[in-house]
LUMGUVO-286474 format. One record per residue (C-alpha): residue number from 1; chain; x, y, z. Coordinates in nm, 4 decimals. Layout:
BEGIN
resi:NUM; chain:A; x:X; y:Y; z:Z
...
***
This chain:
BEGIN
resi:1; chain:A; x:3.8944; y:-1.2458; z:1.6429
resi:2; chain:A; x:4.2808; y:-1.2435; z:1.5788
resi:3; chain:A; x:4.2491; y:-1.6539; z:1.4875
resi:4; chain:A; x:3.9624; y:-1.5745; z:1.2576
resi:5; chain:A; x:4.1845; y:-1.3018; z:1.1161
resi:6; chain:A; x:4.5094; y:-1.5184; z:1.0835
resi:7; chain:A; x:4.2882; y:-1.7576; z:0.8787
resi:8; chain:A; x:4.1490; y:-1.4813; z:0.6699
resi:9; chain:A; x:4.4860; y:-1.3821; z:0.5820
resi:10; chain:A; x:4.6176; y:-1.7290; z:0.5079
resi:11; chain:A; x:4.3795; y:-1.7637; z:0.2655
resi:12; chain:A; x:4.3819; y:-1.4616; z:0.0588
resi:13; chain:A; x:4.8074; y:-1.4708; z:0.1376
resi:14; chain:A; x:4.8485; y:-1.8349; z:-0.0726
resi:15; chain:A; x:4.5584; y:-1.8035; z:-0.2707
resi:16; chain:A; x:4.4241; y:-2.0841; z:-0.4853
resi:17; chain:A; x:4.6582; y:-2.2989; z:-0.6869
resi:18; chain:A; x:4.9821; y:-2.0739; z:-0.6553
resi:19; chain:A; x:4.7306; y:-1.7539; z:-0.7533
resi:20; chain:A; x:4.6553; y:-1.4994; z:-0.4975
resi:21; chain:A; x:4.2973; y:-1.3556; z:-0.5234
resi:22; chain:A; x:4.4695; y:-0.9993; z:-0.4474
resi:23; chain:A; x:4.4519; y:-0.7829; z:-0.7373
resi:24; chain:A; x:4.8360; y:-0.5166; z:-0.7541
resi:25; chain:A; x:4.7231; y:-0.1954; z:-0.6975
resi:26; chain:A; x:4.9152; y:-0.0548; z:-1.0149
resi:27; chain:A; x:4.6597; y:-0.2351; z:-1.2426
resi:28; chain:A; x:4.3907; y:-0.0765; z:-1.0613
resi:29; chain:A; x:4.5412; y:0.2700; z:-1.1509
resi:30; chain:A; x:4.5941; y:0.1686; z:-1.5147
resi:31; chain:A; x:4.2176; y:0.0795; z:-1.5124
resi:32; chain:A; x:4.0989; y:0.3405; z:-1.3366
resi:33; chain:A; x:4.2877; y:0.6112; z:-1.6055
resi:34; chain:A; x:4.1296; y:0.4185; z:-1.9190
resi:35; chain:A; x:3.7993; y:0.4173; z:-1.7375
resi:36; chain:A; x:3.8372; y:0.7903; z:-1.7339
resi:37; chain:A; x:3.9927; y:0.8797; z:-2.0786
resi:38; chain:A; x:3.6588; y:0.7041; z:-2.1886
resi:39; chain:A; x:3.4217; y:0.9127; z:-1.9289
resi:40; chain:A; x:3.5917; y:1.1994; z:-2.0338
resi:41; chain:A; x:3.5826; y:1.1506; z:-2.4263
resi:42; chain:A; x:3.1804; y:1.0498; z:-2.3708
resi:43; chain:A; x:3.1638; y:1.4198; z:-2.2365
resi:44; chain:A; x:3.3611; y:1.5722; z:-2.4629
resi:45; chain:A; x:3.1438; y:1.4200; z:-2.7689
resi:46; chain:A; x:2.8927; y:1.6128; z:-2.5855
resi:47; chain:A; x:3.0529; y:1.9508; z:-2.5701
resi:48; chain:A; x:3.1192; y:1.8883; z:-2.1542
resi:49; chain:A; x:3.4804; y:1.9523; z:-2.0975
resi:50; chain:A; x:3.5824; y:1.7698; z:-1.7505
resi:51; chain:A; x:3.9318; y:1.9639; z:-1.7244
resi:52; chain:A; x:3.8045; y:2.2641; z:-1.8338
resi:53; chain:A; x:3.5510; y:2.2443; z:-1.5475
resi:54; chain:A; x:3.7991; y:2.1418; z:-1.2982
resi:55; chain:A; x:3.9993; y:2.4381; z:-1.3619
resi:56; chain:A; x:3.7184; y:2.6893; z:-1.2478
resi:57; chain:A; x:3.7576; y:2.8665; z:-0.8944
resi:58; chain:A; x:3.5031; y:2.7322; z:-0.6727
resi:59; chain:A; x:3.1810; y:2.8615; z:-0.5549
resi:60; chain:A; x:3.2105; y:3.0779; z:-0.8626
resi:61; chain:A; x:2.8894; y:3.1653; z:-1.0899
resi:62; chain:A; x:3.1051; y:3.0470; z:-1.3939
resi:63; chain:A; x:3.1945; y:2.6957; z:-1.2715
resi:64; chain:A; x:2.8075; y:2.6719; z:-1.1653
resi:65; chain:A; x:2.7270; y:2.7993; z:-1.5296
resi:66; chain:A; x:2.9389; y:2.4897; z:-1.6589
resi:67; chain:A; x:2.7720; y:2.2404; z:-1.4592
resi:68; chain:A; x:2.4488; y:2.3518; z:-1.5324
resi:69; chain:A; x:2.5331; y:2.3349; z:-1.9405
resi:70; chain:A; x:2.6931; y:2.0036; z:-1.8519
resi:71; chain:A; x:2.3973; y:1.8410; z:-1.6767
resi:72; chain:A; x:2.1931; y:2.0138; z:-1.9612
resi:73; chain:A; x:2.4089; y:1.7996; z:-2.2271
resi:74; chain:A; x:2.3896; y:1.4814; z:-2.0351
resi:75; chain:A; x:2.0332; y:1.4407; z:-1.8634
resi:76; chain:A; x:1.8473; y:1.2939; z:-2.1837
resi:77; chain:A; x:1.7824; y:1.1238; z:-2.3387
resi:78; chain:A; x:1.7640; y:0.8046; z:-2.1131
resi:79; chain:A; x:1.9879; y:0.6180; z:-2.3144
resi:80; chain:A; x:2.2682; y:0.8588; z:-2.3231
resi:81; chain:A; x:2.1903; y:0.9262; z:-1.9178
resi:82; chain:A; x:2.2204; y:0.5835; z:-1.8204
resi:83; chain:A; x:2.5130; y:0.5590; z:-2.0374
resi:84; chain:A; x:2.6799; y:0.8124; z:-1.8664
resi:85; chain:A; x:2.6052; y:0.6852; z:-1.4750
resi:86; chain:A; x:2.7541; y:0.4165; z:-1.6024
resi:87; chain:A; x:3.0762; y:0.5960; z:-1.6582
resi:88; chain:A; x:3.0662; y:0.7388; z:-1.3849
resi:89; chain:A; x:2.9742; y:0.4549; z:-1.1806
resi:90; chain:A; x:3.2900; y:0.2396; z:-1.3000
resi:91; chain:A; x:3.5402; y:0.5477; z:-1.2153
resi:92; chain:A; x:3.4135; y:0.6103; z:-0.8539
resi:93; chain:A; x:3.3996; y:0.2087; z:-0.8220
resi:94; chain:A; x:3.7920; y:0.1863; z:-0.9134
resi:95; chain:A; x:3.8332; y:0.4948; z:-0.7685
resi:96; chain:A; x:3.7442; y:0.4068; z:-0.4574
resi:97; chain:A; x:3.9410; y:0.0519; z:-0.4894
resi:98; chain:A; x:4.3044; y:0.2334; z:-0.4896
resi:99; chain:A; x:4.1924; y:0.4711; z:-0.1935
resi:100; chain:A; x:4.4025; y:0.6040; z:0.0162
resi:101; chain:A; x:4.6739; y:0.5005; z:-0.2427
resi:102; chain:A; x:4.8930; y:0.8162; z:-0.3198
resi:103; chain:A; x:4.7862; y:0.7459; z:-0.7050
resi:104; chain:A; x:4.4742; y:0.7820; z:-0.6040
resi:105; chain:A; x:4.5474; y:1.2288; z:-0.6178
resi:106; chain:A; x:4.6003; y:1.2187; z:-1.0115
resi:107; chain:A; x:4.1967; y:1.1240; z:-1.0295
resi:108; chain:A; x:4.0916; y:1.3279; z:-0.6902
resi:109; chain:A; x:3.9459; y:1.6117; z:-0.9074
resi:110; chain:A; x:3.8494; y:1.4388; z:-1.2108
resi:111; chain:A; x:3.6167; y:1.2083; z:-1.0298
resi:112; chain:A; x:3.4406; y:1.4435; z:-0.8008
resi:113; chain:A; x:3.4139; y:1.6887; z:-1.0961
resi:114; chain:A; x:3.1674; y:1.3422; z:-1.3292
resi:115; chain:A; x:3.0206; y:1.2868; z:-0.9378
resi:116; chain:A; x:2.8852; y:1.6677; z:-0.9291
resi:117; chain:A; x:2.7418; y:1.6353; z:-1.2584
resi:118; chain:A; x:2.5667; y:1.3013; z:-1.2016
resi:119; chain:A; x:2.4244; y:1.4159; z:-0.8572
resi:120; chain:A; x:2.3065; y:1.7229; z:-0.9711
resi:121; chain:A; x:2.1189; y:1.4716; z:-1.2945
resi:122; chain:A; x:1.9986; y:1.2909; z:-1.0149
resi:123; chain:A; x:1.9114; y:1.5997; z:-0.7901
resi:124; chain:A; x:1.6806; y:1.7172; z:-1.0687
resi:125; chain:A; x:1.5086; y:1.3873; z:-1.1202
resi:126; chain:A; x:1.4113; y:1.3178; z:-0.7717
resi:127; chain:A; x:1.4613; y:1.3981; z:-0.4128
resi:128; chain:A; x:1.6705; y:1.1070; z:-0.3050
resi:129; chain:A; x:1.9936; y:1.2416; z:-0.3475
resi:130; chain:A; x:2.2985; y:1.0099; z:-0.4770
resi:131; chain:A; x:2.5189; y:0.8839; z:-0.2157
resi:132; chain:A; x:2.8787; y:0.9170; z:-0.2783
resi:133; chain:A; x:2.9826; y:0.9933; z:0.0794
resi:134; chain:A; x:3.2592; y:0.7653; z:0.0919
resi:135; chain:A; x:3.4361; y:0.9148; z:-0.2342
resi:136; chain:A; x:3.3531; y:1.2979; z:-0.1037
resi:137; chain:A; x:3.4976; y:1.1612; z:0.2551
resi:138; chain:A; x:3.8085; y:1.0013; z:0.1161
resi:139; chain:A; x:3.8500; y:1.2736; z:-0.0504
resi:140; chain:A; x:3.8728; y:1.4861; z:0.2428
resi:141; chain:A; x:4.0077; y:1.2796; z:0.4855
resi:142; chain:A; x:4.3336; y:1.1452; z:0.2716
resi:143; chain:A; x:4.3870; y:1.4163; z:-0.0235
resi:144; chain:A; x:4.2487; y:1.7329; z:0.0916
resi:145; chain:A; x:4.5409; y:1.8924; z:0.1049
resi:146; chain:A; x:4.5796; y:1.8895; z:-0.2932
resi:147; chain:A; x:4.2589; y:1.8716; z:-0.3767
resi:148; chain:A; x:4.0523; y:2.1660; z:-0.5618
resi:149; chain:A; x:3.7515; y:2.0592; z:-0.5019
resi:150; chain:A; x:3.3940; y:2.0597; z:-0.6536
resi:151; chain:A; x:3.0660; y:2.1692; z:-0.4870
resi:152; chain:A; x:2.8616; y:1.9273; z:-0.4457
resi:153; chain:A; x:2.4622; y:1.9894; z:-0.3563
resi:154; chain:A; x:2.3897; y:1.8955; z:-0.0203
resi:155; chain:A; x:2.0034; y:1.8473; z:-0.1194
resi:156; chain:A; x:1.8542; y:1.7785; z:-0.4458
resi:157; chain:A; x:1.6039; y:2.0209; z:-0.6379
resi:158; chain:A; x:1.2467; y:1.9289; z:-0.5254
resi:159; chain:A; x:0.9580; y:1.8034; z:-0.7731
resi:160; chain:A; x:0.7478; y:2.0127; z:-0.9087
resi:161; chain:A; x:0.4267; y:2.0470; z:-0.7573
resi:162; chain:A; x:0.2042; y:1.9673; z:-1.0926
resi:163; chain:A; x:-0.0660; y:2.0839; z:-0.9235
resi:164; chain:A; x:0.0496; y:2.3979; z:-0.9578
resi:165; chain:A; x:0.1353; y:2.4153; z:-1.2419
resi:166; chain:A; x:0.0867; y:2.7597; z:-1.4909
resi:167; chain:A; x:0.0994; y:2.5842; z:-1.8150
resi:168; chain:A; x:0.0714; y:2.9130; z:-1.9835
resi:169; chain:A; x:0.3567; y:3.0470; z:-1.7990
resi:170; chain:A; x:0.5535; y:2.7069; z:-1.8102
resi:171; chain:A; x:0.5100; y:2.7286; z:-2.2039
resi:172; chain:A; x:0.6439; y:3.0780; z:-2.2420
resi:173; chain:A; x:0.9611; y:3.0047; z:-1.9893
resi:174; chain:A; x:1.0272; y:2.6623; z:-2.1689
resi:175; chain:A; x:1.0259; y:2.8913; z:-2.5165
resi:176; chain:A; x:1.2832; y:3.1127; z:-2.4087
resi:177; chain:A; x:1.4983; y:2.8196; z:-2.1652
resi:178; chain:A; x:1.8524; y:2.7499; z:-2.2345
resi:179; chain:A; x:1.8190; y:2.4497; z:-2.0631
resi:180; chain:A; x:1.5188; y:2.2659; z:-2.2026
resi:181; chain:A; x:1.6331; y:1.9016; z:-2.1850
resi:182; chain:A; x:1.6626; y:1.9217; z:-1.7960
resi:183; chain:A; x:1.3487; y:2.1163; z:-1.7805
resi:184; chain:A; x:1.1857; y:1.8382; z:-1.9343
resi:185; chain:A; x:1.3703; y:1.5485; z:-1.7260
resi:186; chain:A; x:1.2491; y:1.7634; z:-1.4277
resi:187; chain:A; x:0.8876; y:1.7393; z:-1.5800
resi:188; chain:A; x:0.8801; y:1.3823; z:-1.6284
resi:189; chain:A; x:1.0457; y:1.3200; z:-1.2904
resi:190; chain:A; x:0.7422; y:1.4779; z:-1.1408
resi:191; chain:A; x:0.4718; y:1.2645; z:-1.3347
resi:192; chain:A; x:0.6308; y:0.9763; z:-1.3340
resi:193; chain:A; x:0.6246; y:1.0407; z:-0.8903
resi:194; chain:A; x:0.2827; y:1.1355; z:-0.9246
resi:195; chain:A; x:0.1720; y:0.8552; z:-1.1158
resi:196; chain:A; x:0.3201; y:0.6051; z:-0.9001
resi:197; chain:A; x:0.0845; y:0.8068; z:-0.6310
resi:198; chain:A; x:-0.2130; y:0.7741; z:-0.8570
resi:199; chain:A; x:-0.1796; y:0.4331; z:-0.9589
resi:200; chain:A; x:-0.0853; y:0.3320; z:-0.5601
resi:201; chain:A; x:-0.4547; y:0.4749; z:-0.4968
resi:202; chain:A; x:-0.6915; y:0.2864; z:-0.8068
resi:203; chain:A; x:-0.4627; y:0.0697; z:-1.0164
resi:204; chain:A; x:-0.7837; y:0.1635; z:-1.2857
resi:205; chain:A; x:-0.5363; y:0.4329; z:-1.3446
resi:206; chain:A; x:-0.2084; y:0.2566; z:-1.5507
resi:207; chain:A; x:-0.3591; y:0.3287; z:-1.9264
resi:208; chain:A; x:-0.1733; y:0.7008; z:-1.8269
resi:209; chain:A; x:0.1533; y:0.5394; z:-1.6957
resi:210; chain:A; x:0.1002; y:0.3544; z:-2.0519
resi:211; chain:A; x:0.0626; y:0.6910; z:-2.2778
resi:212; chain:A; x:0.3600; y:0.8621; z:-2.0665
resi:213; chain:A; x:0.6007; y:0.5832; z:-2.1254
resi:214; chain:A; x:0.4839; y:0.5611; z:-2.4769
resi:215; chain:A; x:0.5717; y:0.9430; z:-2.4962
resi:216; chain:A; x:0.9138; y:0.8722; z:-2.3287
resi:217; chain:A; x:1.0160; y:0.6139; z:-2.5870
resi:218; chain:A; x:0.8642; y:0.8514; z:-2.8765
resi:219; chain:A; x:1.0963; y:1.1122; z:-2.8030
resi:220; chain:A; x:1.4282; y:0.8591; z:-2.7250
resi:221; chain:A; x:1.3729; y:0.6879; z:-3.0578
resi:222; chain:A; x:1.3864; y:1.0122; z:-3.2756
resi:223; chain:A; x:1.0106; y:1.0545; z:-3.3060
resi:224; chain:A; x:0.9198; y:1.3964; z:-3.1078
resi:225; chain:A; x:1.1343; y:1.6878; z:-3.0880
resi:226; chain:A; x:1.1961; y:1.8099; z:-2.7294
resi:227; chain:A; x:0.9525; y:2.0510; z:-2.7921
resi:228; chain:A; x:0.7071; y:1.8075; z:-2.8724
resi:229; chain:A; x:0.7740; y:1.5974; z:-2.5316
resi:230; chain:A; x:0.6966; y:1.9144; z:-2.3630
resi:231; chain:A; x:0.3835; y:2.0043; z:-2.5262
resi:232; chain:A; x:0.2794; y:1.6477; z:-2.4574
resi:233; chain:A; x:0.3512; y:1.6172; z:-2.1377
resi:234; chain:A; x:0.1789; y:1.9686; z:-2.0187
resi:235; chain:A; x:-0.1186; y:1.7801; z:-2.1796
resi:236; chain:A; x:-0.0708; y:1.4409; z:-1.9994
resi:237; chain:A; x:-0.0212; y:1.6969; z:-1.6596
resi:238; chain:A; x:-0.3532; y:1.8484; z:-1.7281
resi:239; chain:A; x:-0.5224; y:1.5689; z:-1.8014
resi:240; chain:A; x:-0.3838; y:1.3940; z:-1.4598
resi:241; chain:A; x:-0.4568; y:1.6759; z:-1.2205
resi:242; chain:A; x:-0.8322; y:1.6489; z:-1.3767
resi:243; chain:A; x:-0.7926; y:1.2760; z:-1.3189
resi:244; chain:A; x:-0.7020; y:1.2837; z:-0.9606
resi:245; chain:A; x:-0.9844; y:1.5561; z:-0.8679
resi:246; chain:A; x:-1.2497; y:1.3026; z:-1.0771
resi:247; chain:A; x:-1.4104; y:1.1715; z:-0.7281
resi:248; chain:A; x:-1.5144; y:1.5104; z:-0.6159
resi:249; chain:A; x:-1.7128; y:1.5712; z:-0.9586
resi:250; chain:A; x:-1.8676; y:1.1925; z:-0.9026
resi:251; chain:A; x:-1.9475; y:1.2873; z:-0.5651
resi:252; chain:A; x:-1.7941; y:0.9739; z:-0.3979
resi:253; chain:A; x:-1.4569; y:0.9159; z:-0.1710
resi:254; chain:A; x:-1.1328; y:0.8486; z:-0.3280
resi:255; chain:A; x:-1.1811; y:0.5217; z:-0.1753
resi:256; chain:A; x:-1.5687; y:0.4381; z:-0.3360
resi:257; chain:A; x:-1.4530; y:0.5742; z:-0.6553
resi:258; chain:A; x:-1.1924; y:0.3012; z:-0.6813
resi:259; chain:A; x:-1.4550; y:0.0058; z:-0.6397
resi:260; chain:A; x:-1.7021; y:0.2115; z:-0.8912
resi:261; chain:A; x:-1.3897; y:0.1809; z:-1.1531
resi:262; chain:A; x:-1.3037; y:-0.1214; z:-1.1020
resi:263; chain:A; x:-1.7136; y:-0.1956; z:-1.1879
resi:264; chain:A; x:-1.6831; y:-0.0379; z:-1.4616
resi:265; chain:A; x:-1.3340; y:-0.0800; z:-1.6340
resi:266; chain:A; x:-1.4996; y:-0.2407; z:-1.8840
resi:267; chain:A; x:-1.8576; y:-0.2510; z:-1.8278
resi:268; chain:A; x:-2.1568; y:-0.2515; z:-2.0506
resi:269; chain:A; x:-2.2931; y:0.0541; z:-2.2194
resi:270; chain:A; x:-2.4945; y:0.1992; z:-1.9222
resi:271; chain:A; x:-2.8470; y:0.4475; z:-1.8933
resi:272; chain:A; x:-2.7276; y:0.7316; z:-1.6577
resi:273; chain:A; x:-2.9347; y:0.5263; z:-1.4099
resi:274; chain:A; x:-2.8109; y:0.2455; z:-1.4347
resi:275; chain:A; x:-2.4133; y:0.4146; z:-1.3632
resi:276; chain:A; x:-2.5627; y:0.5724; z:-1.0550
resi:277; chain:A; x:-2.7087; y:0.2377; z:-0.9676
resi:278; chain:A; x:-2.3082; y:0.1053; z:-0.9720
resi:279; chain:A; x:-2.2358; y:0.3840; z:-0.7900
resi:280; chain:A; x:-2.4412; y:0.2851; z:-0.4637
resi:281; chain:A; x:-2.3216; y:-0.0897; z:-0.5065
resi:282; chain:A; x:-1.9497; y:0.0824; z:-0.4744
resi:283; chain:A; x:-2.0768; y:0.2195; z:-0.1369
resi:284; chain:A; x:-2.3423; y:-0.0092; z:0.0273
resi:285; chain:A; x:-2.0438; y:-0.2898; z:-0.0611
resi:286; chain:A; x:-1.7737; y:-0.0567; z:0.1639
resi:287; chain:A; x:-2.0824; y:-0.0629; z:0.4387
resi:288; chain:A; x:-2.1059; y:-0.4034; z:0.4353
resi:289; chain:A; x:-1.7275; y:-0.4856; z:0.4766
resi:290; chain:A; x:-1.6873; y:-0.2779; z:0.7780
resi:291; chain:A; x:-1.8023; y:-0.5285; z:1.0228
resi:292; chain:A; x:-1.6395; y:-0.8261; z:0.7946
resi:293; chain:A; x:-1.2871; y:-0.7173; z:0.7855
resi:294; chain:A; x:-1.1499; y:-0.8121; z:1.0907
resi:295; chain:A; x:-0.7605; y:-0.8296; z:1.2131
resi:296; chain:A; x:-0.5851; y:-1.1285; z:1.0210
resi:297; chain:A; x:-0.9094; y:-1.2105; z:0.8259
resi:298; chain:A; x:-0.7092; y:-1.2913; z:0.5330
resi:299; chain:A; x:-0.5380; y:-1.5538; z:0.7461
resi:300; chain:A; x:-0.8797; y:-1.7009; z:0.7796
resi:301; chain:A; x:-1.0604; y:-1.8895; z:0.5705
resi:302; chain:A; x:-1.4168; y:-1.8674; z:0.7388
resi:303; chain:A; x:-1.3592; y:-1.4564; z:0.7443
resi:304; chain:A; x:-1.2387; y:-1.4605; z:0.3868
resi:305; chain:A; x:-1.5738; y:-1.6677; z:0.2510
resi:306; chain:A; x:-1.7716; y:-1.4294; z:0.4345
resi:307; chain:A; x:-1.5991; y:-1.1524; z:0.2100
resi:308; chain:A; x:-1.6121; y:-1.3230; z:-0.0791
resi:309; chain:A; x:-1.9596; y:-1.3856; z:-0.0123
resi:310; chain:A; x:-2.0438; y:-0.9900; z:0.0589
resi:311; chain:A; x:-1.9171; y:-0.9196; z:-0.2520
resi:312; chain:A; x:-2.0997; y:-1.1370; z:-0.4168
resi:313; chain:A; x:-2.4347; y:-1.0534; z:-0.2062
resi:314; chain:A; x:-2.4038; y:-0.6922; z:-0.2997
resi:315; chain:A; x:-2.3036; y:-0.7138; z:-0.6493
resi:316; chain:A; x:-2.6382; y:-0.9688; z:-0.7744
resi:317; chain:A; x:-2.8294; y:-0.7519; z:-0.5702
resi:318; chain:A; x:-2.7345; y:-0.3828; z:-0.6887
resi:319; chain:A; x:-2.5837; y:-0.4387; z:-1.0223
resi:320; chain:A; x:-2.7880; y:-0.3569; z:-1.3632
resi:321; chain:A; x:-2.9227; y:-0.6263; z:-1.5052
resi:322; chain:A; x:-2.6930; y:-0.5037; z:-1.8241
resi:323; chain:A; x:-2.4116; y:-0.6842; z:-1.6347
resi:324; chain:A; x:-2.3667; y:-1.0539; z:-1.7892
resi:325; chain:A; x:-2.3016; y:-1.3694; z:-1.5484
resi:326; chain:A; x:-1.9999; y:-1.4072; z:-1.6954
resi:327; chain:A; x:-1.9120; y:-1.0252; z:-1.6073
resi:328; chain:A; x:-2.0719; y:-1.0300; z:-1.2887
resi:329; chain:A; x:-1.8199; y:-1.3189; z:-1.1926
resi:330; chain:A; x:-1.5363; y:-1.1689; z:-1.3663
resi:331; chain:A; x:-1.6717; y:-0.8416; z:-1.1032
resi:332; chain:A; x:-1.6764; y:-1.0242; z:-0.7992
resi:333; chain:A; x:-1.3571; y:-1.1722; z:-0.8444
resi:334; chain:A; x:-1.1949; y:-0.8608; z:-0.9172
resi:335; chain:A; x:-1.2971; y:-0.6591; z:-0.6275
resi:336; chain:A; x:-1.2233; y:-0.9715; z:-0.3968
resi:337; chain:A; x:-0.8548; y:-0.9764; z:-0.4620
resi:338; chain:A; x:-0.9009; y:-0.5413; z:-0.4533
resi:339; chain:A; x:-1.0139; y:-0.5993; z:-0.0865
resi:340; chain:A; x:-0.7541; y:-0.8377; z:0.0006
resi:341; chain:A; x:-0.4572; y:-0.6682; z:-0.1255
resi:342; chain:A; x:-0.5599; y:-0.3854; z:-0.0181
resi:343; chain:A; x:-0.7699; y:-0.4398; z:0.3226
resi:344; chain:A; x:-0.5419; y:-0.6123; z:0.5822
resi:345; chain:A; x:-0.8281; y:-0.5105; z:0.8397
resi:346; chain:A; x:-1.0967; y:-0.2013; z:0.8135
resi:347; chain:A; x:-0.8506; y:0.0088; z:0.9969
resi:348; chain:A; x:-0.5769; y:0.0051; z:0.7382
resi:349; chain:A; x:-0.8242; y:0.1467; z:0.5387
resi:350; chain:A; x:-0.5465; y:0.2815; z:0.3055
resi:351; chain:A; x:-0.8073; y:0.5759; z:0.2074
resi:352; chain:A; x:-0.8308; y:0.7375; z:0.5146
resi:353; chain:A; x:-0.6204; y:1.0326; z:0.5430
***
């Protein structure tokens, strides 16, 4: 270890071509206080005063009032978010280069002051909650005796629970909230999660991850007020939470209404005979697989002709004659690579709760 270190240091100690690769600290410093004049004037062009902030006793109501306003004036719309964790992401990235540097106390406050405000952005949005341990703990460790501090959340806010939902309740709060921009972030945190879910389940399912981001880039372009989004998006909810309860008013399994969409995403106009006729090929075809889908069968070749061949079986056999050749093919195809992607063996079923 100590040879492999004397090499280490011989290189980065005469560098390449009379150049040393190590950077003087003092131009770190100078970078790191033009990277936060510019985070700071982005706030201020948005009414968020980083000093002003700073100054507030802790674990007081009025420096959690600020916070609040300031995640309020910097959580949307995605552009101007992203813009700012970018900010933020260069100080804390310098800031962390001159640590434990004694320079390093002029920017102590400032940067955990633009860290609470982007981890409580990111607390609201989901329930991963940012890491920036090693600022917070070289904070603490080196310059704590200087410092006055910021509260940081230990855990994020949770997702709502669209399920839930009140949307005549949630439309009279959102009237009368002072925060509406992070009440909407929070909102489309939550669908976005749940579509992910939905679409992870019966991939049938992505013309609503369409519509939402085409409501998202509505409103970041200029197109819908934020109290547009809203409405919109209590619509989208509803319309999702009728979605994902669809298979109980079909009176199949989650798992036979996927195959019975992917039948009939598109399919020919249909009697209401003929759709319940599609709806026993989606079952009799999850029958037949059961004693076809065997550990490693995609590994196989023999095991995956006999399940390309089930489909097939079952599909001629059950399908209305309304279904084409060229559609039946285009069918049997489609639920093939269904089964293999998502099918390692019958009991992965990923269904099965």
């Amino acid at each position: 270890m100590f040879a492999s270190l004397e090499r280490a240091l011989a290189i980065y100690g005469s560098g390449k071509n009379g150049e040393t690769p190590v950077r003087d600290k003092s131009a770190l410093v100078d970078e790191l206080r033009k990277a936060m004049a510019a985070a700071s004037k982005f706030c201020g062009d948005r009414d968020v005063d980083l000093a002003a902030i700073q100054k507030l006793p802790r674990q007081t109501m009025e420096r959690l009032e600020q916070l609040g306003l300031a995640v309020e004036a910097l959580i949307a719309p995605d552009g101007l978010r992203q813009e700012f964790f970018g900010h933020t992401r260069l100080v804390t990235t310098l800031f962390r280069a001159i640590m434990p540097d004694v320079a390093a106390v002029e920017f102590a406050g400032p940067v955990a002051c633009i860290n609470a405000i982007a981890d409580s952005i990111r607390g609201k949005l989901n329930d991963k909650p940012a890491d920036i341990s090693m600022v917070m703990e070289g904070i603490s460790e080196v310059l704590d005796y200087s410092i006055a501090g910021v509260s940081i959340p230990e855990t994020p806010g949770t997702l709502l629970e669209l399920s839930k939902i009140d949307f005549d309740a949630l439309a009279k709060k959102f009237k009368q909230s002072q925060t509406k921009k992070t009440d909407v972030e929070m909102l489309k945190a939550a669908i976005r999660a749940k579509l992910t879910e939905m679409i992870t389940v019966n991939k049938t399912r992505a013309d609503y991850a369409e519509k939402f981001e085409e409501l998202i880039e509505l409103y970041n372009n200029g197109s819908r007020t934020i109290e547009d989004l809203f409405h919109e998006l209590t619509v989208l909810t509803a319309s999702l939470n009728v979605e994902q309860q669809r298979h109980v008013r079909e009176n199949m399994s989650e798992e036979e209404l996927v195959i019975f969409d992917l039948l009939m995403k598109p399919a020919p106009e249909l009697t209401d005979k003929e759709r319940t006729e599609v709806k026993g090929v989606a079952r009799d075809l999850l029958v037949r697989l059961k004693d076809l889908l065997v550990i490693n069968w995609r590994q196989k070749a023999s095991a995956k002709s006999q399940v390309r061949l089930a489909i097939e079986d079952v599909l001629d056999g059950g399908l209305p004659r309304a279904f084409t050749k060229t559609l039946y093919e285009s069918k049997c195809e489609t639920l093939f690579q269904h089964v293999y992607e998502r099918y390692p063996d019958y009991s992965a079923r990923p269904y099965v709760t």
